[in-house]
C-alpha positions as CSV (number, residue, x, y, z in Angstrom):
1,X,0.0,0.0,0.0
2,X,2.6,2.5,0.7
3,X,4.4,1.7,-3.3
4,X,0.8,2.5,-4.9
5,X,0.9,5.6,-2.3
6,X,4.5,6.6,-3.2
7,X,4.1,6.2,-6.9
8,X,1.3,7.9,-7.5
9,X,2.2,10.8,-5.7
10,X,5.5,10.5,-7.7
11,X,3.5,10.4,-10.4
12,X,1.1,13.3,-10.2
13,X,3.9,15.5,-9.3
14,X,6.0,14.8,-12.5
15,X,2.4,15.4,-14.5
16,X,2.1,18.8,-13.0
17,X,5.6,19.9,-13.3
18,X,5.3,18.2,-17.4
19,X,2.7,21.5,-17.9
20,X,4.5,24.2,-17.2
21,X,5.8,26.5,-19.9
22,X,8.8,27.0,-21.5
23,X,9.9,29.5,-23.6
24,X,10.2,26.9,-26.6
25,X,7.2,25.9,-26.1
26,X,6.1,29.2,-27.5
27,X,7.6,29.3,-30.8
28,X,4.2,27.9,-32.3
29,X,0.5,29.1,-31.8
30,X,-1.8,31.4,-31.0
31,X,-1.9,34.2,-28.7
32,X,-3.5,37.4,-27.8
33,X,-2.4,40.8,-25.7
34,X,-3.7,44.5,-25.6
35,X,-1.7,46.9,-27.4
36,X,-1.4,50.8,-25.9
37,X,-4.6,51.9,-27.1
38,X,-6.8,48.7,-26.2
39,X,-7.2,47.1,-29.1
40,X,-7.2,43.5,-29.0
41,X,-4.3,41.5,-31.2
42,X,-4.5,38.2,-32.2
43,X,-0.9,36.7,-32.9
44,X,-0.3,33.3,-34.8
45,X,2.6,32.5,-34.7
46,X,4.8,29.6,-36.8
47,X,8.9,29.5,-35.6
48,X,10.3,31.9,-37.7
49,X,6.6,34.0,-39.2
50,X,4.2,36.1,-37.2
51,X,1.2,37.9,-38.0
52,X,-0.3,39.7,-35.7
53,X,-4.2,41.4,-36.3
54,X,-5.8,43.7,-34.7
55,X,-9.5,42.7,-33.6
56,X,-10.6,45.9,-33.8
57,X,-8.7,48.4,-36.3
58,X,-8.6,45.9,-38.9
59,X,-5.0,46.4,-39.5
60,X,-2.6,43.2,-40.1
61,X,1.0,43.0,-40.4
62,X,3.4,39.7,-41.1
63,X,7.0,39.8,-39.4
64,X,9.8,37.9,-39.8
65,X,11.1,35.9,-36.1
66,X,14.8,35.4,-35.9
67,X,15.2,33.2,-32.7
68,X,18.2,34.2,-31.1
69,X,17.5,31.8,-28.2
70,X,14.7,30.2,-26.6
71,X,13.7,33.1,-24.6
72,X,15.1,35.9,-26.8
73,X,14.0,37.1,-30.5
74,X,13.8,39.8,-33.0
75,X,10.4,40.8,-34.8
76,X,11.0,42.4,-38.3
77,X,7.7,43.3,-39.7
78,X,8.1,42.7,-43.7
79,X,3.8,43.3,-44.6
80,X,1.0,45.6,-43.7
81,X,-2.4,44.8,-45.4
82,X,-3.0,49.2,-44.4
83,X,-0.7,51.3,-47.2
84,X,-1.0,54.3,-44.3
85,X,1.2,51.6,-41.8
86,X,4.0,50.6,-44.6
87,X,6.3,52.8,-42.3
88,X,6.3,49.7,-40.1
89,X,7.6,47.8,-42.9
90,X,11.4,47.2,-41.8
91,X,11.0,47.9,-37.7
92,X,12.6,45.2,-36.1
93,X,11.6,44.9,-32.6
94,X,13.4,42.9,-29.7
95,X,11.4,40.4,-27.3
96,X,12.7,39.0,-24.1
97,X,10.4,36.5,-22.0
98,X,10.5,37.2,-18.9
99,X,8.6,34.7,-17.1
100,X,5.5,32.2,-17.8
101,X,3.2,31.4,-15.7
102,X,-0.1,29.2,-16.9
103,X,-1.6,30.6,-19.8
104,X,0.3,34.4,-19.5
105,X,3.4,35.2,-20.9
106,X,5.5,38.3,-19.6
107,X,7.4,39.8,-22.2
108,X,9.8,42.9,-22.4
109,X,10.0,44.8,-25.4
110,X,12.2,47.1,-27.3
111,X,12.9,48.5,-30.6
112,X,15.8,48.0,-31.7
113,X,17.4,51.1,-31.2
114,X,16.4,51.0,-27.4
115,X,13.5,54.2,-27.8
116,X,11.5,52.4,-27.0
117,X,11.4,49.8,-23.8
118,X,8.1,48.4,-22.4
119,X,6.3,45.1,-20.5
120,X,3.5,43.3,-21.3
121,X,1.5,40.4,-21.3
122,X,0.9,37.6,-24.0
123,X,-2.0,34.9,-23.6
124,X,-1.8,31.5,-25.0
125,X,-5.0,30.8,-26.6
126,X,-3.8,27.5,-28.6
């Protein structure tokens, strides 16, 4: 009786820990965060292309990823579907997770040449 006890706490310990998020884990799917002004984005994302669409504004734009380790990456956006946005076309942005926890990811941004420095939060819808 105390092995069945013993292994299955052993057991539903390594089956929690097995859930938890790492920053490869997040190099495929779909997300979602708030920019500045409110507006919902949805991000899908697929290793090395990102488009990210705004749920409210209408406005999509494709980027290039260029993982330079599993919790660091550059954004270069490369497509606006709005000819008013094509200045965005050629802003490379940096990303640096920060921490995961659950569904939310913590994320610091900057462009690239350090304007710009924020934090913000990423959820993992799929």
């Amino acid at each position: 009786m105390k092995h069945i006890l013993a292994i299955t706490i052993i057991l539903t310990t390594l089956s929690f820990s097995s859930q938890e998020k790492k920053c490869s884990d997040i190099k495929n799917g779909k997300f979602k965060y708030f920019d500045s002004s409110a507006n919902e984005i949805i991000v899908i994302r697929k290793d090395s292309i990102q488009i990210d669409s705004s749920t409210t504004s209408k406005l999509t734009y494709h980027s290039k990823i260029k993982w330079l380790n599993d919790c660091k990456y550059d954004m270069t956006i490369f497509k606006v579907n709005n000819p008013e946005m094509k200045l965005l076309i050629g802003t490379t942005f940096e990303f640096e997770v920060l921490d995961i926890v659950v569904n939310k990811i913590k994320l610091k941004t900057k462009t690239v040449n350090k304007e710009r420095e924020s934090e913000h939060i990423m959820e993992i819808i799929e």
